[in-house]
Biopython code that builds the backbone (N, CA, C, O; Angstrom):
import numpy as np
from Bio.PDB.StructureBuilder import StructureBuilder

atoms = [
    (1, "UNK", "N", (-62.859, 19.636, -6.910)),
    (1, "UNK", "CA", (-63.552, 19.609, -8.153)),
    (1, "UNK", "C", (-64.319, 20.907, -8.376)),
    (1, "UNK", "O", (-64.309, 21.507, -9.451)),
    (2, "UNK", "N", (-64.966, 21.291, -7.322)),
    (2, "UNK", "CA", (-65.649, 22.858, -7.625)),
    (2, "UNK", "C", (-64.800, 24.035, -7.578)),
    (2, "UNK", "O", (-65.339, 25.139, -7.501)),
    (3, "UNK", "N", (-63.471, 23.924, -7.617)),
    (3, "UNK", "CA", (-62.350, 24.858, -8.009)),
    (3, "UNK", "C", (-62.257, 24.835, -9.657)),
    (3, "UNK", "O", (-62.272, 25.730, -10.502)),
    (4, "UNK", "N", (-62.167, 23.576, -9.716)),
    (4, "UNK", "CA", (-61.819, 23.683, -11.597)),
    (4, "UNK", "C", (-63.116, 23.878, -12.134)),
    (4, "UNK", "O", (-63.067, 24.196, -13.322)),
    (5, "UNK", "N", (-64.619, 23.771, -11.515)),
    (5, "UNK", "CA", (-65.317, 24.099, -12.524)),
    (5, "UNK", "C", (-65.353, 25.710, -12.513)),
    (5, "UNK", "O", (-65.146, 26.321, -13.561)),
    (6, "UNK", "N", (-65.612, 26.363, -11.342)),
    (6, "UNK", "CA", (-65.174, 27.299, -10.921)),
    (6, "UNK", "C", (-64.139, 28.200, -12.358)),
    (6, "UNK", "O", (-64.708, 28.895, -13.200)),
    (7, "UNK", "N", (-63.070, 28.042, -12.350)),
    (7, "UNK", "CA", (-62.091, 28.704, -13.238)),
    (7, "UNK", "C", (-61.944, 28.075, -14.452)),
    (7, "UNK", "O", (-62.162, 26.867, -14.553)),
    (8, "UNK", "N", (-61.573, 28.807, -15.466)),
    (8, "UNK", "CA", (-61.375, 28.289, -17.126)),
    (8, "UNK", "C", (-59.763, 27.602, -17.076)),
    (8, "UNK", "O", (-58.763, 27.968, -16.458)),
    (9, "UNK", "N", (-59.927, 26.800, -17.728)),
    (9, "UNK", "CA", (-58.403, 26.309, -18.070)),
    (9, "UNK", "C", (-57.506, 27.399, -18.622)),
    (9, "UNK", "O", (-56.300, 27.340, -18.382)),
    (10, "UNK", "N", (-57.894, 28.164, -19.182)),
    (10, "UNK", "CA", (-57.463, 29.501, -20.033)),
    (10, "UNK", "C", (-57.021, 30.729, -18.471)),
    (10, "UNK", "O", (-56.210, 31.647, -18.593)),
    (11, "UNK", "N", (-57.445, 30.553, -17.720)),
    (11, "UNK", "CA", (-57.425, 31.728, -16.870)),
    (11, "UNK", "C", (-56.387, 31.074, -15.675)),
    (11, "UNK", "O", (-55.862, 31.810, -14.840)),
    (12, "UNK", "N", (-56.150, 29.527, -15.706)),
    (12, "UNK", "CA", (-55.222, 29.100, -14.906)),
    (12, "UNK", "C", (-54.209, 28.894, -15.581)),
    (12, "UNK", "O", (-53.247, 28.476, -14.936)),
    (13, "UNK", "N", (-53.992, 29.115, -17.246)),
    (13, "UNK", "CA", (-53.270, 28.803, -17.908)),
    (13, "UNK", "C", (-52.337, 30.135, -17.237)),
    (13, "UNK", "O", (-51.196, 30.125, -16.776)),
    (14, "UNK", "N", (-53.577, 31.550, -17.427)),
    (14, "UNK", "CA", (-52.020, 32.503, -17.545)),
    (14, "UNK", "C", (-52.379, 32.832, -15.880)),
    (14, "UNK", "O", (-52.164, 33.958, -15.431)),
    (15, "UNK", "N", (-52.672, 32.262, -15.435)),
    (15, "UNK", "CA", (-52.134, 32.006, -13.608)),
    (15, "UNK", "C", (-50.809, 31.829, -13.518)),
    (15, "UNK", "O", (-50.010, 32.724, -13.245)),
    (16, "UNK", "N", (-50.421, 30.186, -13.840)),
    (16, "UNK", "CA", (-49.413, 29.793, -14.162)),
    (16, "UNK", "C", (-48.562, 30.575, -14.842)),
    (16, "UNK", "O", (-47.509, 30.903, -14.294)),
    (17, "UNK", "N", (-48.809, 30.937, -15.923)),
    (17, "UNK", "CA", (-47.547, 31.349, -16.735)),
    (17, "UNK", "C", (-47.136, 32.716, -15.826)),
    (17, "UNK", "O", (-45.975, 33.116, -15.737)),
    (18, "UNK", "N", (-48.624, 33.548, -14.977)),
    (18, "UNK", "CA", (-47.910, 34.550, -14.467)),
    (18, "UNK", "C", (-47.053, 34.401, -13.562)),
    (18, "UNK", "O", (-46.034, 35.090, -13.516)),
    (19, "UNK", "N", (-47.440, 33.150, -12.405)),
    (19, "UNK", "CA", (-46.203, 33.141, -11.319)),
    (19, "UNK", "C", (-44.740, 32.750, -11.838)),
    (19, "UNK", "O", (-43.672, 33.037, -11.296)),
    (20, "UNK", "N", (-45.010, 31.789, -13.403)),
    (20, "UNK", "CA", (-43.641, 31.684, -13.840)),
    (20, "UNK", "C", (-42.672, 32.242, -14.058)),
    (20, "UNK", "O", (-41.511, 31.833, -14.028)),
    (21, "UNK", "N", (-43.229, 33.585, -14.383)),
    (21, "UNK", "CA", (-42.760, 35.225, -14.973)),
    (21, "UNK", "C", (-42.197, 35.454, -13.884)),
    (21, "UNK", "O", (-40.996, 35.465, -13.615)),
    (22, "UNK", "N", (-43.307, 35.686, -13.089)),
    (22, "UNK", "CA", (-42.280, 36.357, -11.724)),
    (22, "UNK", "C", (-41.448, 36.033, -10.575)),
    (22, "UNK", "O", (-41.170, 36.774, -9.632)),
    (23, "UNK", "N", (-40.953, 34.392, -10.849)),
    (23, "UNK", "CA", (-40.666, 33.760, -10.151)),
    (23, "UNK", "C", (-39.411, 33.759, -11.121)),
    (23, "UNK", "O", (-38.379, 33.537, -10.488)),
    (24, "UNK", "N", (-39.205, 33.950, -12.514)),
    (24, "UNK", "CA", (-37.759, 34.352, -13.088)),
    (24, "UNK", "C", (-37.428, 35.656, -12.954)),
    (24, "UNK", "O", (-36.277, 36.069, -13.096)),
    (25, "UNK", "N", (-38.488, 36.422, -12.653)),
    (25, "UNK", "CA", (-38.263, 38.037, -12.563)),
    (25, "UNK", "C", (-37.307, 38.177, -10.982)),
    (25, "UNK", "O", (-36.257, 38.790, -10.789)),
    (26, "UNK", "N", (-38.108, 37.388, -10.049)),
    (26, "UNK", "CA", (-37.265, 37.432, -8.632)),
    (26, "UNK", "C", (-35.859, 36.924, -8.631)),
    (26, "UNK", "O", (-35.006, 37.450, -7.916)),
    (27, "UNK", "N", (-35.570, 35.810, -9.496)),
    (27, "UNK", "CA", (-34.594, 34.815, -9.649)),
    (27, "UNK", "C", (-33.469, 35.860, -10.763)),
    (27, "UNK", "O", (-32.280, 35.586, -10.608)),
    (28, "UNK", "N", (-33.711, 36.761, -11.614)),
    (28, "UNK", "CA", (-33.080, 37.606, -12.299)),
    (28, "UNK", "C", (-32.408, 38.771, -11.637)),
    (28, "UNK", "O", (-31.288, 39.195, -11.922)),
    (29, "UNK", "N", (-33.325, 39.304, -10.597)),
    (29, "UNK", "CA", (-33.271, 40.675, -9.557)),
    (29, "UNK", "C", (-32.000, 40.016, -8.219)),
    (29, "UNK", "O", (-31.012, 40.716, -8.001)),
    (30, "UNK", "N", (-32.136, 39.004, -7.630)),
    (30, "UNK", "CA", (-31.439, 38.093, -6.961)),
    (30, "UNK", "C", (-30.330, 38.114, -7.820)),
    (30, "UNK", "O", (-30.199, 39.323, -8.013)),
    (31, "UNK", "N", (-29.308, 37.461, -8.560)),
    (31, "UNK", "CA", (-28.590, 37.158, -9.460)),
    (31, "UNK", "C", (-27.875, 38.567, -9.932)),
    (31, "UNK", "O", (-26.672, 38.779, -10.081)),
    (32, "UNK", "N", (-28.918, 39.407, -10.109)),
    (32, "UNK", "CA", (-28.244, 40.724, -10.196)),
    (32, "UNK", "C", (-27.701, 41.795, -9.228)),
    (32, "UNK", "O", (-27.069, 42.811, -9.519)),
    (33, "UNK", "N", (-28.029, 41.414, -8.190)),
    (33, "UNK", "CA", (-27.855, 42.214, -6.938)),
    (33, "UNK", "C", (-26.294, 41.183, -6.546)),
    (33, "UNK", "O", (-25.130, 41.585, -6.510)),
    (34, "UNK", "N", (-26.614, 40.343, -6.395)),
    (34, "UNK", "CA", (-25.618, 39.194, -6.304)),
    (34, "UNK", "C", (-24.395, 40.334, -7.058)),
    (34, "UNK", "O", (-23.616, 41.059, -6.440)),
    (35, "UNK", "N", (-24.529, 40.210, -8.466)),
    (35, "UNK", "CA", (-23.093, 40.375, -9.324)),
    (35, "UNK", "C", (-22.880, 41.805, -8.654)),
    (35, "UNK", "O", (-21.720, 42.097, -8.363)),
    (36, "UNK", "N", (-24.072, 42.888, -8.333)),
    (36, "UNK", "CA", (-23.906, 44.054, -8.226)),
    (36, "UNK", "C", (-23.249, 44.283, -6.856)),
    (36, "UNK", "O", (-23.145, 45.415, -6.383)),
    (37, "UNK", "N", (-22.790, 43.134, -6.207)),
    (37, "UNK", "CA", (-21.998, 42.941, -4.702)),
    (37, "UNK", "C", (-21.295, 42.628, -4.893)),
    (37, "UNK", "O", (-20.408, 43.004, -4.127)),
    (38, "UNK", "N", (-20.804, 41.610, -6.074)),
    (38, "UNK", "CA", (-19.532, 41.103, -6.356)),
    (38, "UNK", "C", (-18.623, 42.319, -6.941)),
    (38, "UNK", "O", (-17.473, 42.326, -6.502)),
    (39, "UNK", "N", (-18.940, 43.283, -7.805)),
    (39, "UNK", "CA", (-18.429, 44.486, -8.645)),
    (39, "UNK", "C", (-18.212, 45.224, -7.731)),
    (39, "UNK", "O", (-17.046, 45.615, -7.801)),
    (40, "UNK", "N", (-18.839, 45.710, -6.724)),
    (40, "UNK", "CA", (-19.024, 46.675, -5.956)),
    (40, "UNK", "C", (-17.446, 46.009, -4.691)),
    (40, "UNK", "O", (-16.504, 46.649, -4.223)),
    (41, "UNK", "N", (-17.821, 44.548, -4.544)),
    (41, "UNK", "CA", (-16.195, 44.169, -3.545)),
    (41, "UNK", "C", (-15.339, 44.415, -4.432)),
    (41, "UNK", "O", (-14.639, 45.224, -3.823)),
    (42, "UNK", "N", (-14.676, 44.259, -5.879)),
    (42, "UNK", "CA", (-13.836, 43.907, -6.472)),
    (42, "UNK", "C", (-13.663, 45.752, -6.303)),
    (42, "UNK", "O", (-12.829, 46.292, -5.576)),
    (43, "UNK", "N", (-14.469, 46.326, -6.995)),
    (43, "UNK", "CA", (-14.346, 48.010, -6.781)),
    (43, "UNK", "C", (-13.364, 48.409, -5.455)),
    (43, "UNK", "O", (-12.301, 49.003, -5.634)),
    (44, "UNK", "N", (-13.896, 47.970, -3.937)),
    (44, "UNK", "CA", (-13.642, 48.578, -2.868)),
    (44, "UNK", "C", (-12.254, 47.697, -2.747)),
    (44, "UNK", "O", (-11.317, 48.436, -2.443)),
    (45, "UNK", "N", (-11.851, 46.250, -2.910)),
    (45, "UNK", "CA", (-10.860, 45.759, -2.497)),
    (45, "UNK", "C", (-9.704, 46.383, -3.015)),
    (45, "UNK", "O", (-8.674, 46.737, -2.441)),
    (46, "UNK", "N", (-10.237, 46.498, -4.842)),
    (46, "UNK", "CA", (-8.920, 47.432, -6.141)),
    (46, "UNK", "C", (-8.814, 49.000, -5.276)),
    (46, "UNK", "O", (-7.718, 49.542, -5.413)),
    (47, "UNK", "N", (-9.602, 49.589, -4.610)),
    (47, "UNK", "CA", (-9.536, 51.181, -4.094)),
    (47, "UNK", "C", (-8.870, 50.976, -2.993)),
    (47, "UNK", "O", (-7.742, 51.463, -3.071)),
    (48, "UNK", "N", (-9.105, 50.420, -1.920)),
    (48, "UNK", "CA", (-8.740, 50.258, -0.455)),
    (48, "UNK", "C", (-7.615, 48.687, -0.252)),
    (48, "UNK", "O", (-7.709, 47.966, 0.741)),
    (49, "UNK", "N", (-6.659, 48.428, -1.357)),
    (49, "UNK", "CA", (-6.537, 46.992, -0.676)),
    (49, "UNK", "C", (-5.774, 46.632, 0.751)),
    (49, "UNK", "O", (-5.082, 47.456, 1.349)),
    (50, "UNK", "N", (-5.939, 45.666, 1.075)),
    (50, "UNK", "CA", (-5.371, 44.841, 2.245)),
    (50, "UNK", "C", (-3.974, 45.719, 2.170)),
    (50, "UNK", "O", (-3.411, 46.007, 1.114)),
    (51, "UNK", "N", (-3.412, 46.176, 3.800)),
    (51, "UNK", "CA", (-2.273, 45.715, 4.150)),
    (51, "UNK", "C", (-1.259, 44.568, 4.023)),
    (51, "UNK", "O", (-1.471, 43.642, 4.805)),
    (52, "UNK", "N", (-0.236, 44.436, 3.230)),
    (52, "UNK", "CA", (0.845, 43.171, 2.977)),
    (52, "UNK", "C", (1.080, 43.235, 4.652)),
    (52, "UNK", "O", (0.500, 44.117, 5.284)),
    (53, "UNK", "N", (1.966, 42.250, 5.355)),
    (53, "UNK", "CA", (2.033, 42.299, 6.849)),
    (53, "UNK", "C", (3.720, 41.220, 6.343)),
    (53, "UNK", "O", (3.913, 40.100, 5.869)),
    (54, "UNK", "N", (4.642, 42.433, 6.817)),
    (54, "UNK", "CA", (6.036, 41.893, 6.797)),
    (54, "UNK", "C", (6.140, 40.715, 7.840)),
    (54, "UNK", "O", (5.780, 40.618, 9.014)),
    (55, "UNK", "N", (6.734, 39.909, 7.016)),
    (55, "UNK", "CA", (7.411, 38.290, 8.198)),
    (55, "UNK", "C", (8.545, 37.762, 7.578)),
    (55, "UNK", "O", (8.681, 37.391, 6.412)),
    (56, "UNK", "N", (9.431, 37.776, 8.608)),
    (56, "UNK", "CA", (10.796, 37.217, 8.573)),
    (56, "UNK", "C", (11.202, 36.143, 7.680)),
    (56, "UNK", "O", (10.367, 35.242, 7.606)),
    (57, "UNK", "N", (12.393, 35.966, 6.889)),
    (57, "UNK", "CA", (12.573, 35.075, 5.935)),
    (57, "UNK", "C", (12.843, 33.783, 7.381)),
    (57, "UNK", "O", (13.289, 33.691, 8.525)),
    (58, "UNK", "N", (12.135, 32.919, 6.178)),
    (58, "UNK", "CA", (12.139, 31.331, 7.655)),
    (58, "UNK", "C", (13.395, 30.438, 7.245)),
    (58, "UNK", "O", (14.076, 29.682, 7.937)),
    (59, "UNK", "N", (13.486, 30.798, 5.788)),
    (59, "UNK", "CA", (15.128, 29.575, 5.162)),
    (59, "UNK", "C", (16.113, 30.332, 4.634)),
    (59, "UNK", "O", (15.683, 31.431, 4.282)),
    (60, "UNK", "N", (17.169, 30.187, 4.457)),
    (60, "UNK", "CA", (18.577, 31.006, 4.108)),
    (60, "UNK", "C", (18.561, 30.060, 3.011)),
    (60, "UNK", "O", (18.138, 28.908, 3.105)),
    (61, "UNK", "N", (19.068, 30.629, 1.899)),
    (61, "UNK", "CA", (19.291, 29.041, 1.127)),
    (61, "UNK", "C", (20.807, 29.377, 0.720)),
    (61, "UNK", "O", (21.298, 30.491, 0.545)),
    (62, "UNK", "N", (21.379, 28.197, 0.623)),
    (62, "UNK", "CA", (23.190, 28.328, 0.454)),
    (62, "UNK", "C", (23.129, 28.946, -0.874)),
    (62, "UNK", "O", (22.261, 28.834, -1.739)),
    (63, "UNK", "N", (24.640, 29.879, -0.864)),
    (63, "UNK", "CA", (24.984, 30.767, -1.916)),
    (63, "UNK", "C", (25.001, 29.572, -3.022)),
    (63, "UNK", "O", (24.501, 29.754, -4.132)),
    (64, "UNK", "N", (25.746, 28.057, -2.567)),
    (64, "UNK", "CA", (25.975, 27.497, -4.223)),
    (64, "UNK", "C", (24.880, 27.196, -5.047)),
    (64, "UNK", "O", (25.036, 26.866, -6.223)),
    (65, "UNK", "N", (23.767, 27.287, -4.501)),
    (65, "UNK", "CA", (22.606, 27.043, -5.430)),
    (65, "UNK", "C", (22.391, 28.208, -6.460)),
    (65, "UNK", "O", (21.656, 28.003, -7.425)),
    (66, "UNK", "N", (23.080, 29.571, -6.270)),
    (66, "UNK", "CA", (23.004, 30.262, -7.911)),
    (66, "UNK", "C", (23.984, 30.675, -8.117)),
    (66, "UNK", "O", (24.017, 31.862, -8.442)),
    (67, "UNK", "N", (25.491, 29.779, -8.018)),
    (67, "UNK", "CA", (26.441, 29.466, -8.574)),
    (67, "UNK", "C", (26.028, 28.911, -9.984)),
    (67, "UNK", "O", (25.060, 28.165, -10.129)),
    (68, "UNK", "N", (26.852, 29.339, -11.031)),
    (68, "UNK", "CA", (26.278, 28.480, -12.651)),
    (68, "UNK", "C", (27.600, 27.598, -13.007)),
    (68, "UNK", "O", (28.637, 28.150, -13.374)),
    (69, "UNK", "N", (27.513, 26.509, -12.902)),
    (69, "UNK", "CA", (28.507, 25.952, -13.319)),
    (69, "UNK", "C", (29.463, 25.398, -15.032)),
    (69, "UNK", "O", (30.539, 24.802, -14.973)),
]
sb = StructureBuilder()
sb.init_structure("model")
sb.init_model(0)
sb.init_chain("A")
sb.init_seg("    ")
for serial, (resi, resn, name, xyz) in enumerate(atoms, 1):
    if name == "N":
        sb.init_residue(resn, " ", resi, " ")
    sb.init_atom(name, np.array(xyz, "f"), 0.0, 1.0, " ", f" {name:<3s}", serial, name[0])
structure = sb.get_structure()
């Protein structure tokens, strides 16, 4: 109780609203770093991609299947 008489409703108002701010400001910076890792893989995978790795055909399939009848 001697906290709230202590402070104005007005001064916890923009308490509040300030951690709200910066608690979307962190949540915006996060989110953006995020995409700025996702761009940055799609960048390096399109520049550098994977090796294909040759492997043996596993089925023969019979010639009459692209026979046209």
């Amino acid at each position: 109780m001697a906290a709230d008489a202590s402070t104005s409703a007005i001064a916890q108002a923009k308490s509040l609203e300030s951690v709200e701010q910066t608690m979307i400001r962190i949540f915006l910076i996060v989110v953006a770093a995020g995409l700025v890792i996702l761009g940055a893989t799609v960048v390096f995978l399109g520049s550098y991609p994977p090796n294909p790795t040759p492997r043996p055909v596993e089925k023969v399939l019979p010639n009459d299947k692209f026979q046209s009848h």
